[in-house]
N, C-alpha and C positions, 0 to 999 in steps of 0.2 A: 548659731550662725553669726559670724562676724559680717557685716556691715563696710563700705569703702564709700569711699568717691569716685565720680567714674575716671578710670583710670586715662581715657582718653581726651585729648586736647579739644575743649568746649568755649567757642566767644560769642557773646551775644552783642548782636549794633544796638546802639543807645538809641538810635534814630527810627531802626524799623523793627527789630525785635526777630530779624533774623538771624539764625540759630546757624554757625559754620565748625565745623570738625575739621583741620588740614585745609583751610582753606574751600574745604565743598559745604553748600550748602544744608542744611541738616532738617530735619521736623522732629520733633518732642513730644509723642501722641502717646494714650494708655494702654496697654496692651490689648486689655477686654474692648476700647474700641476700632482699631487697629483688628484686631480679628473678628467681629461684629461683623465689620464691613467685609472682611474677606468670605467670611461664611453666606454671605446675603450674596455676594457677587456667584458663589460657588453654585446656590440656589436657583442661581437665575440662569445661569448660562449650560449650566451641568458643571460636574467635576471636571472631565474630560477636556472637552475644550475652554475652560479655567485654567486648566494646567499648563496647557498647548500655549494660547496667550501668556500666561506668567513664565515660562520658560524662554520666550524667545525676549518679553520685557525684562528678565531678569540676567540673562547673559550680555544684552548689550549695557546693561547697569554695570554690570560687574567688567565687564572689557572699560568702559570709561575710567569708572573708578579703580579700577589697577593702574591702566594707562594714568591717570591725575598723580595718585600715590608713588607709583615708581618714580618718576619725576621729580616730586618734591620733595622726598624719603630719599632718590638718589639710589635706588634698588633695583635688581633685577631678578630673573629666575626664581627658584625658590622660594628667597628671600621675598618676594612680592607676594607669593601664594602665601606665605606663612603672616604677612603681616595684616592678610587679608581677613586670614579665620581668626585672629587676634581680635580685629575691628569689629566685624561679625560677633563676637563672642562678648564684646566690650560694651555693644549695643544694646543688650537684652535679648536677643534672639536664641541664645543658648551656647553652649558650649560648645563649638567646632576644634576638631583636632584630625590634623592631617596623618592618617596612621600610612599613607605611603604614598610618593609621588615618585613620577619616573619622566622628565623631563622630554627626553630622547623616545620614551616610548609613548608619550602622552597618554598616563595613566595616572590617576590619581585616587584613594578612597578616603574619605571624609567620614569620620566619626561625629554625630551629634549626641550631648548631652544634655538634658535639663533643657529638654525645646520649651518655648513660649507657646508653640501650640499645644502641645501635652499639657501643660502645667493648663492653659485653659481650657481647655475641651477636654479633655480625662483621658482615658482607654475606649476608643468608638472602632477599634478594631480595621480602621483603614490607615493606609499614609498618610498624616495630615501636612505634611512638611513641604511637599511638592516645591512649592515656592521656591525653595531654596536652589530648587536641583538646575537650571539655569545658570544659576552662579555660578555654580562650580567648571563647568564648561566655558564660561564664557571669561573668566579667569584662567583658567589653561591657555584657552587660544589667544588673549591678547598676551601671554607672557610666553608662546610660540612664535607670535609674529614679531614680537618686539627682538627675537633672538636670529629672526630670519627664516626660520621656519613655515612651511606651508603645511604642516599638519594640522589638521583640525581633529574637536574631539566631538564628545557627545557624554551626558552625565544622565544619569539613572539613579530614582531610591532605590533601596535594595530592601531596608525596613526602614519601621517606623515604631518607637518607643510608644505609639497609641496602639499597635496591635498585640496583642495576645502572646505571651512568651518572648518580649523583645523589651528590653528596658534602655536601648538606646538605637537612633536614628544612624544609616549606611546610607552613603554616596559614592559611588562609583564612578569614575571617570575612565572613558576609553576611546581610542583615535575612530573617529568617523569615517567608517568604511565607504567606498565608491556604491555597493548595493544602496547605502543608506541613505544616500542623497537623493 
């Protein structure tokens, strides 16, 4: 295994020891606690509505932070979902790769590799990734509205590299239908 630096743009204040990537604020936390905590909160409240709360916190994250990025980056379309699973992937969160996006039809599906929740939690034979699956929706639609668009989507796992005959993580993204609202 070769070793890097992270490949993303990291400044720390001398003053307050705040941590900014692209000008957004950033945290620096271990992985094993970092999921500690996720799995305590998952405990407490159920999986279910864990998921429900971290999807709708996790899509408006990810609409800001596209919205920030495109901006600063000077990016649109595509190019902003792609720079997204970059950053994602730059983070420790694992490897995201967009195996296909369709702007026009608001669809997109999301390959994960080498999740940080696999690698900690092992094969428990459910989705552990949930988390993520907000983003990805919520990344589609601010880079719909930013194009003028009134499509909205909705994102789904599909699997999970913790279950059983799956050695990598699917996300699906597709337009949010009128029943679904």
């Amino acid at each position: 295994m070769t070793k890097l630096a992270p490949a993303l743009p990291i400044e720390v204040d001398s003053e307050t020891g705040v941590w900014t990537s692209d000008a957004l604020p950033m945290l620096y936390v271990p992985r094993h606690f970092f999921i500690n905590n996720h799995v305590a909160v998952e405990e407490a409240l159920g999986a279910e509505k864990y998921a429900e709360i971290l999807y709708h916190a996790g899509y408006k994250s990810a609409w800001h932070w596209c919205e920030k990025e495109a901006e600063c980056h000077g990016l649109e379309g595509e190019a902003v979902f792609e720079h997204y699973m970059l950053r994602l992937s730059q983070r420790g969160w694992g490897l995201f790769i967009t195996e296909q996006i369709d702007l026009d039809a608001g669809t997109a599906r999301v390959r994960l590799e080498h999740s940080a929740f696999v690698y900690q939690l092992g094969k428990t034979g459910k989705k552990e990734e949930y988390m993520f699956t907000g983003w990805f929706a919520g990344a589609m639609d601010q880079i719909l509205a930013a194009r003028g668009s009134e499509l909205r989507t909705v994102a789904e796992q599909t699997q999970s590299a913790a279950e059983p005959g799956c050695d990598v993580g699917i996300f699906d993204v597709k337009p949010l239908t009128d029943a679904a609202h």
